[in-house]
C-alpha distance (Angstrom), angle and dihedral (degrees) to the residues before:
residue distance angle dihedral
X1 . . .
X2 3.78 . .
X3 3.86 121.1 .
X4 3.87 97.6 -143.7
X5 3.92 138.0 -4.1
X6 3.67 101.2 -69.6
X7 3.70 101.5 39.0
X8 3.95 73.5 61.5
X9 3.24 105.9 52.8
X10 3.61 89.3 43.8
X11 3.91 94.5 55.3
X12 3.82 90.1 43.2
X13 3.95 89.1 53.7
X14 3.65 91.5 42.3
X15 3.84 103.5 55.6
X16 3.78 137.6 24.3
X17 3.61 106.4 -94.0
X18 4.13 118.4 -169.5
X19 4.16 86.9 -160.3
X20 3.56 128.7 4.6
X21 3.97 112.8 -151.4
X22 3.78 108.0 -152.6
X23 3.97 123.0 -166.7
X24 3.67 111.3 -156.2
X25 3.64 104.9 -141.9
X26 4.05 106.4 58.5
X27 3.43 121.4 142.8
X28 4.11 126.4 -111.3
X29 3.95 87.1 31.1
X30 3.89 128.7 3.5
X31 3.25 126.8 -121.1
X32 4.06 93.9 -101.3
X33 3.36 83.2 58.6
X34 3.74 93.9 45.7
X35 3.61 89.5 54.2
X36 3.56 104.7 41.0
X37 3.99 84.0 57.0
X38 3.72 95.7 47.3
X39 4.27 91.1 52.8
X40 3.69 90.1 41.8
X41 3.50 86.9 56.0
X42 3.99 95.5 48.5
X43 3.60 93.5 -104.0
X44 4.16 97.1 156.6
X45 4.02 96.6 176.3
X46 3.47 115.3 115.7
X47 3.72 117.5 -96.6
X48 4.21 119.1 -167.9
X49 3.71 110.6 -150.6
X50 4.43 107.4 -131.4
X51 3.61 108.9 -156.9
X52 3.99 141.9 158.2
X53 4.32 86.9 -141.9
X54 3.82 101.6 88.3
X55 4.12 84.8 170.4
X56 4.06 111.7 130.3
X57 3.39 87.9 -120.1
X58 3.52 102.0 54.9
X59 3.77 86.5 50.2
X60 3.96 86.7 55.0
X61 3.67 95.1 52.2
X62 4.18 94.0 46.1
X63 3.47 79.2 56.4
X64 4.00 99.2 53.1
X65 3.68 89.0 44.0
X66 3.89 87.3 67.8
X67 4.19 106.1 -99.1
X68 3.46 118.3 140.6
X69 3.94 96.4 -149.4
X70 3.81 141.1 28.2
X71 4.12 126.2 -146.4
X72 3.19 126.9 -176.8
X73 4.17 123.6 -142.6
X74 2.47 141.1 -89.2
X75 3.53 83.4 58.0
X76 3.78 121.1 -149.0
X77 4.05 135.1 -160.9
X78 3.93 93.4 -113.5
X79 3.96 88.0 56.0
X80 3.57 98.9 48.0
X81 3.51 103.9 44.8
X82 4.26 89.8 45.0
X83 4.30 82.4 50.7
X84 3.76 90.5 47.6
X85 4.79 92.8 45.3
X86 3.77 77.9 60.9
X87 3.65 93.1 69.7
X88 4.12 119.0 2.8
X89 3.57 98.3 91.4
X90 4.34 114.0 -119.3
X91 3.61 116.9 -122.9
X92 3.89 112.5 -108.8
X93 3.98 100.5 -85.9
């Protein structure tokens, strides 16, 4: 966990991360902001957008800020662990 926007991108940069789940409102720097950082920087893990806006359009902009996926809050177990089977890879059953 990360308590704002940097501290984020900092722990995202630092470690290998299979999914990064990014709430939008953070303090010190957002988690547009966050984002937009992290892709300018290469970072190529995927990054899910957590917001409170459930609109259509904010879903199009998270999307044109460079995340990979879009939750709505409140947030429940079912949700994140269907985001997450898009993109932890499954041990060979």
């Amino acid at each position: 966990t990360a308590a704002n926007g940097v501290e984020g991108i900092e722990r995202a940069e630092a470690d290998h991360y299979d999914l990064v789940l990014m709430d939008i409102q953070m303090p010190v720097l957002d988690g547009y902001g966050a984002t937009t950082r992290l892709r300018q920087n290469g970072y190529a893990a995927p990054i899910t957008a957590l917001t409170a806006h459930a609109l259509k359009e904010e879903r199009d902009r998270c999307f044109r800020m460079g995340f990979t996926g879009f939750l709505t809050k409140p947030i429940n177990k079912n949700a994140i662990l269907q985001e997450a089977a898009k993109y932890i890879p499954h041990p060979a059953t």
